[in-house]
C-alpha positions in Angstrom: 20.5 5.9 -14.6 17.7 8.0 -14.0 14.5 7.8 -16.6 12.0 10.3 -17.5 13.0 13.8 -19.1 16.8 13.2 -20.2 18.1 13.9 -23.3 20.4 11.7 -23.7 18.1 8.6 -22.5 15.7 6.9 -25.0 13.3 6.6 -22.2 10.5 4.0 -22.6 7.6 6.9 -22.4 9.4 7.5 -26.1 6.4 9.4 -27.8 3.6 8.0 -25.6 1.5 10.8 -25.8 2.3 12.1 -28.9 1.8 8.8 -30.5 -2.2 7.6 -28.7 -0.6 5.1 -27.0 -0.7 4.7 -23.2 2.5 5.3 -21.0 3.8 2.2 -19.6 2.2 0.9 -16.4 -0.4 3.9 -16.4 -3.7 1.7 -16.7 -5.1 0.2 -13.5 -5.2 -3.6 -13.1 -8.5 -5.2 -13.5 -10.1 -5.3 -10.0 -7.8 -2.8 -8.4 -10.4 -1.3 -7.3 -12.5 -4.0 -6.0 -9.4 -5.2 -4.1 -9.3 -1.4 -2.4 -12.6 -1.2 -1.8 -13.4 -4.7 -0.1 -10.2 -4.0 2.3 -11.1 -0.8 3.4 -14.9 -1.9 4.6 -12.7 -5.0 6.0 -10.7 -3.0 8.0 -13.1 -0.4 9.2 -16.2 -2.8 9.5 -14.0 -6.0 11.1 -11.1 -4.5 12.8 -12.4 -1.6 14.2 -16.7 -1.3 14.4 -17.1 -5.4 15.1 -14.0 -5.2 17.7 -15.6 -2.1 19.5 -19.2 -3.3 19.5 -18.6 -6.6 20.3 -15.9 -5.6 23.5 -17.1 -6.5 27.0 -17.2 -3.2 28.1 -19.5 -2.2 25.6 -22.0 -4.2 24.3 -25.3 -3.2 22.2 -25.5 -5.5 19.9 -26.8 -8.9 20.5 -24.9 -12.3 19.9 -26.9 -13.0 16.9 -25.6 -9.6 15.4 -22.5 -10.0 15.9 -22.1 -13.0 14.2 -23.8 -11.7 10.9 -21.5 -8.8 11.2 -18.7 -11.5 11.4 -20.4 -13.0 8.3 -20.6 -9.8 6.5 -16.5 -9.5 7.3 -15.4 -12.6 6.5 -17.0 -12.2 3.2 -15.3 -8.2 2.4 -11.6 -10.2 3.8 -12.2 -12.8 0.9 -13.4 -10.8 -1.4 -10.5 -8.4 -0.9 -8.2 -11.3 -1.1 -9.2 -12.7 -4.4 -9.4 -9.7 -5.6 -6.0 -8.1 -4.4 -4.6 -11.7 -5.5 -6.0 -11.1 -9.1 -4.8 -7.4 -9.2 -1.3 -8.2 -8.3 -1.3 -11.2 -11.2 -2.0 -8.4 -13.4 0.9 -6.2 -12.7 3.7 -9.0 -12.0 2.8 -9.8 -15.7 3.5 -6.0 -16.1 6.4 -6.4 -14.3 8.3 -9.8 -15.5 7.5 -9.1 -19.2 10.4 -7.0 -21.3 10.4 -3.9 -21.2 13.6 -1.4 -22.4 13.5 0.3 -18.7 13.7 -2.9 -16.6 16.6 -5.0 -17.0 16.9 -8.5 -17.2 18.4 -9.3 -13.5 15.8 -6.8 -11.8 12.6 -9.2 -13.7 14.3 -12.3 -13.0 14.5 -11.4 -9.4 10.6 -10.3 -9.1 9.6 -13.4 -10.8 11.7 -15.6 -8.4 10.8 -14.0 -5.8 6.8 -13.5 -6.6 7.4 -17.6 -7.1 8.1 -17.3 -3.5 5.2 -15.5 -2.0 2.1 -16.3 -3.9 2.3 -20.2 -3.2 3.4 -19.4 0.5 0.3 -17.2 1.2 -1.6 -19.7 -0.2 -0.8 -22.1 2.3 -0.6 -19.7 5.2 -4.1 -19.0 4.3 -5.3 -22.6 3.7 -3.5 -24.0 7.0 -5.1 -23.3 10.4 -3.9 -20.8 12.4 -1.9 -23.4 14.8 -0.2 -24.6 11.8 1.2 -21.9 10.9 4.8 -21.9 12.1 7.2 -18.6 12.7 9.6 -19.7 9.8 6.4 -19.3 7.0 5.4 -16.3 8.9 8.9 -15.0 8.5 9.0 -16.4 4.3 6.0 -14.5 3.7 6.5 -11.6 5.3 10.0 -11.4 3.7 9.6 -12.1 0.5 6.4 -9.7 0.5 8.6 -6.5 1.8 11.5 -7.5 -0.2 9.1 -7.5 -3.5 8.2 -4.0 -2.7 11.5 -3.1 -2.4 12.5 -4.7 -5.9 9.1 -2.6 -7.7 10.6 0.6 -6.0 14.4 -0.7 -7.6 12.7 -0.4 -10.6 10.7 2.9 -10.6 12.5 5.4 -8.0 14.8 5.9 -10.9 12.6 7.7 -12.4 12.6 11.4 -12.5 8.7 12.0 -11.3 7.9 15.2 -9.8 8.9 15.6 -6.2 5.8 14.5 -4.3 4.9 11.3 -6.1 8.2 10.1 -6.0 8.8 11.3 -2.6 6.1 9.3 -1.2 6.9 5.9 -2.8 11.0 6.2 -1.6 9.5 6.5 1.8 7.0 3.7 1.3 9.8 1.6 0.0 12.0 2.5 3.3 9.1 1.8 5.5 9.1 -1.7 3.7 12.8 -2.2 4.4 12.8 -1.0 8.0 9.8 -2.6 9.1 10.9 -6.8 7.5 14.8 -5.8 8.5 13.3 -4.8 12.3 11.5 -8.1 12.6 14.2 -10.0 12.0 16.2 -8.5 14.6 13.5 -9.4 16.7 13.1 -12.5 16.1 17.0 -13.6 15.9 17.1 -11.2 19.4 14.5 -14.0 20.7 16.3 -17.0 19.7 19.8 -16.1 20.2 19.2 -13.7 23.6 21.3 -11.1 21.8 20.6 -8.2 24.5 20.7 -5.5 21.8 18.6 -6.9 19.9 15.1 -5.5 21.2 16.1 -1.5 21.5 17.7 -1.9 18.1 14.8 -3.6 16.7 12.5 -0.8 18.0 14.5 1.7 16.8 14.5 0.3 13.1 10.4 -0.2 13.1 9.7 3.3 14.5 11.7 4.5 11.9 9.9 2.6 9.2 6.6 3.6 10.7 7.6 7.5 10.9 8.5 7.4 7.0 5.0 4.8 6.7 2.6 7.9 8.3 4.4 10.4 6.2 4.5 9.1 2.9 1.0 7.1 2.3 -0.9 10.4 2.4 1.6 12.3 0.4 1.3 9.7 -2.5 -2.4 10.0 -2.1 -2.5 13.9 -2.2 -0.2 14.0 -5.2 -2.9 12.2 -6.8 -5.5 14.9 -5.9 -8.2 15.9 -9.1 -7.2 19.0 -10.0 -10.3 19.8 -12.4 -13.0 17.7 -14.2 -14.5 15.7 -11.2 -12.6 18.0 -8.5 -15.3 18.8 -6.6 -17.4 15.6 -6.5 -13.9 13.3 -5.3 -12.9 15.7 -2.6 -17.0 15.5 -1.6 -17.1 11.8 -1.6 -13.8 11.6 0.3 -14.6 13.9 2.7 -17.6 12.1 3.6 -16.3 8.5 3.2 -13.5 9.7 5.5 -15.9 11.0 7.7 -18.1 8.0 8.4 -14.9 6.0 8.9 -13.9 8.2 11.4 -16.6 8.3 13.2 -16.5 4.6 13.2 -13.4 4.5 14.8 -13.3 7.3 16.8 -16.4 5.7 19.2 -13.6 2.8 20.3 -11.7 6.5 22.0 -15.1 7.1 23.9 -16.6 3.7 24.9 -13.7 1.4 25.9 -10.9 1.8 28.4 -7.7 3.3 27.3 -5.6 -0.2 27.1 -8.9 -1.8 25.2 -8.5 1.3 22.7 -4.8 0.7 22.6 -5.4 -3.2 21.4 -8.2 -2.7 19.2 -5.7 0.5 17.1 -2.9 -1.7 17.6 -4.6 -4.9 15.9 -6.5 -3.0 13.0 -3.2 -1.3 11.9 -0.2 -2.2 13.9 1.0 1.4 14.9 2.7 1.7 18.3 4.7 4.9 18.1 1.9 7.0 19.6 -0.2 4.5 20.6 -0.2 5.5 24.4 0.2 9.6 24.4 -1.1 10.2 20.8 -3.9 7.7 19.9 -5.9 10.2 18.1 -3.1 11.3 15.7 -3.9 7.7 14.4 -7.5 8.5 14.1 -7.5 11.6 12.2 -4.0 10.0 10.0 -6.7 7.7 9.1 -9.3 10.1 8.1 -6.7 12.4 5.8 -5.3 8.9 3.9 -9.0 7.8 3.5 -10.1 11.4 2.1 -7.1 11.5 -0.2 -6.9 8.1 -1.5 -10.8 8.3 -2.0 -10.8 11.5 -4.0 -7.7 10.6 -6.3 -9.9 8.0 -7.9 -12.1 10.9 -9.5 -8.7 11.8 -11.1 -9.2 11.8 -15.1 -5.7 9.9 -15.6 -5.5 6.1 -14.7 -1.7 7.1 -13.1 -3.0 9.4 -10.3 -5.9 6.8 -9.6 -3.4 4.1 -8.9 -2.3 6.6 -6.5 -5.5 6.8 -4.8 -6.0 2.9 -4.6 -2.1 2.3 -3.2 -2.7 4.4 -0.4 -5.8 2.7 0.3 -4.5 -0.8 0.2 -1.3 0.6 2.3 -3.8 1.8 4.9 -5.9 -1.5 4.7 -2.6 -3.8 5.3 -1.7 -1.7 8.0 2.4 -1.0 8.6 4.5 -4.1 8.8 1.4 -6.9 8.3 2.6 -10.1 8.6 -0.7 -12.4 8.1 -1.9 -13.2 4.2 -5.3 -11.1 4.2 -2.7 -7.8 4.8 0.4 -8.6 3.3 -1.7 -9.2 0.0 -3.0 -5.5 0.3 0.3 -4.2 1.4 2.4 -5.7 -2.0 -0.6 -4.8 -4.1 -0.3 -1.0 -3.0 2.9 -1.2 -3.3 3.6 -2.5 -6.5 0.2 0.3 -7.7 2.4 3.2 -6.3 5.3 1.8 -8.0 3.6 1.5 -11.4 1.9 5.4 -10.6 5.3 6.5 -10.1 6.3 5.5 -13.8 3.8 6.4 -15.3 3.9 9.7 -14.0 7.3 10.3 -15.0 7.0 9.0 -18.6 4.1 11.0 -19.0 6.2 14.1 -18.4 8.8 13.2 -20.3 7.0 12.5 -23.3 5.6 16.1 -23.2 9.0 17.5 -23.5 10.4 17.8 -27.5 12.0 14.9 -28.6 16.1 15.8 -28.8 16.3 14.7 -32.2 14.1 17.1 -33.8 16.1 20.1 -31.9 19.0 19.0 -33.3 18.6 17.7 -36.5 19.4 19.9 -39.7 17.2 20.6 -41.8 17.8 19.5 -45.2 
C-alpha cells in the first residue's frame, strides 16, 4: 500500500510537523557531505584532468607533477571512501531499525544483504588488483545494485510528488538493468550462449537511458526555491562550470578514441560515446549544477537530493570496483531516504482524518 497522504493509512509522517519532530529519514547522515564532496574532486581531478594531462598526446605537466596530482587523488578516493563508508552505516541503521512503514521481511533482507557487501568491499579493496577474481567482482556488484533496489522497495511506495519520485523509480531501474545486464554478459561469456551479448546491450542501454534521465531530475526537484536561491544556483553554476571546463579540454587535446576511453573510464557511458560525446559533457555540467545548488535548500530532504545525485554521478552508471560502488549505494540509499521524507512531509501538512470526522461532544 501506498504511504504519504491517505486517509485511511496511519502513515509514519503521523503529526511530524505539527508535533517539532523531524519526518523520518529527512536528516542527512553525518559526513554525507564530505563523502559527496571528496568523490566529485575524485572524479573530475583523477578520472578526467590527471588522465588528460598525463596522456601521451598531450603532455604539460612534468613527471614530478603528475605524481603529486596522483597523491592528491588517491587521498580525495580514500577520503571519499571512508567517508561514503561512514554515511551509509548511518542510514542502514536508519534502515534495519523498526519502523511502522518498513516491514519486518523488507529490513531483514537489507541487513542480510548489507552483511554481504560491506565485508566484500572490504576485501576487494584490501586485495591487490590481480587478486581480485570475477566471482567477488560479480558479489559486490550484486549485492550493491540489489541493495538499491531493496531502499527503492521500501520508499517508491510512497506518494511523493511526481518529480522526486519519478527520479528515484528510474534510478532504481537503472540499478536493475544495469547488474541484470552484466550477468547476461558474463554467463554469455562462459556458456557461449550467442544471444547473450545483443541482449545484454540492450538491457544496459536501457538502464543507462533511465540513469541520464533521472539523476538530474532528482537533483532539480531538490532545487532552493527561496532563502539561499540565488547564492546555490550561483555556486552551482560556477562549480559546474569549472568541471566542465576540466573535462571538456580531453574533447580538444586528445584523439577521438583517447577521448572515448578517458569518458568511458571516468563514468562508464557508451550509448553516445562515439556520435554524441559532448551530450556527456554538458549531462555532466547540468547534474553538477543541480546537485550543487540543492544543498543551499533550507530542508535536510531536498539536500539529500542534492548529495544522491552527486554520489550517482561520482560512481558512474553500473560501477563495479569498491571506490564507485560505495558512492553509487550511498546515493542511492540518500535518494531513497529524500523520497520519504518528502512524502511524509506532505502528508503531515494535510488534516489529520480523525479531527474531520469526529463529533463534537
Amino acid at each position: 500500500m501506498a504511504h504519504g497522504a491517505t486517509d485511511d493509512d496511519p502513515a509514519p509522517s503521523g503529526a511530524a510537523e505539527s508535533n517539532g519532530t523531524e519526518a523520518p529519514m529527512a536528516k542527512v547522515p553525518a559526513l554525507a557531505g564530505v563523502a559527496a564532496g571528496a568523490a566529485l574532486v575524485e572524479l573530475i581531478g583523477a578520472r578526467f584532468v590527471l588522465r588528460i594531462e598525463g596522456s601521451r598526446e598531450f603532455a604539460e605537466l612534468s613527471h614530478q607533477q603528475l605524481l603529486e596530482l596522483d597523491t592528491w587523488a588517491t587521498f580525495a578516493r580514500n577520503l571519499g571512501a571512508v567517508a561514503a563508508l561512514v554515511a551509509l552505516a548511518f542510514t542502514l541503521a536508519d534502515w534495519i531499525k523498526p519502523r511502522p512503514f518498513l516491514s519486518m521481511g523488507l529490513r531483514i533482507g537489507i541487513a542480510a544483504i548489507a552483511g554481504v557487501l560491506l565485508p566484500t568491499l572490504v576485501l576487494s579493496t584490501m586485495l591487490p588488483v590481480e587478486r581480485t577474481t570475477v566471482v567477488v567482482v560479480l558479489v559486490a556488484t550484486g549485492s550493491a545494485h540489489l541493495l538499491g533496489v531493496l531502499f527503492g522497495i521500501g520508499a517508491i511506495p510512497w506518494r511523493a510528488p511526481r518529480l522526486p519520485r519519478l527520479g528515484v523509480t528510474g534510478i532504481i531501474g537503472a540499478s536493475f538493468f544495469a547488474f541484470t545486464a552484466t550477468v547476461v554478459l558474463v554467463i554469455g561469456a562462459q556458456t557461449l550462449w550467442q544471444h547473450a551479448h545483443p541482449l545484454g546491450m540492450a538491457l544496459r542501454r536501457t538502464g543507462e537511458v533511465s540513469f541520464l534521465v533521472t539523476v538530474p531530475l532528482l537533483a532539480l526537484s531538490g532545487l532552493p526555491l527561496r532563502g539561499w536561491r540565488r547564492v546555490g544556483i550561483a555556486v552551482g553554476l560556477f562549480v559546474a562550470a569549472c568541471a566542465v571546463a576540466a573535462v571538456s579540454r580531453g574533447t580538444t587535446v586528445l584523439e577521438a578514441e583517447s577521448w572515448g576511453d578517458v569518458l568511458y573510464g571516468a563514468t562508464h557511458f557508451e550509448l553516445l560515446l562515439d556520435n554524441a560525446s559532448a551530450f556527456y559533457v554538458g549531462w555532466i555540467g547540468l547534474t553538477i549544477f543541480a546537485g550543487v545548488a540543492a544543498l543551499f535548500h533550507e530542508r535536510p530532504r531536498d539536500q539529500q537530493k542534492g548529495l544522491a545525485a552527486l554520489l550517482l554521478l561520482a560512481g558512474g552508471y553500473s560501477p563495479t570496483t569498491p571506490g564507485t560502488l560505495i558512492p553509487m549505494v550511498l546515493g542511492v540509499s540518500l535518494a531513497c531516504r529524500a523520497l520519504i521524507a518528502h512524502a511524509s512531509e506532505a502528508g503531515a501538512k494535510a488534516p489529520a482524518p480523525a479531527a474531520e470526522t469526529e463529533p463534537a461532544e
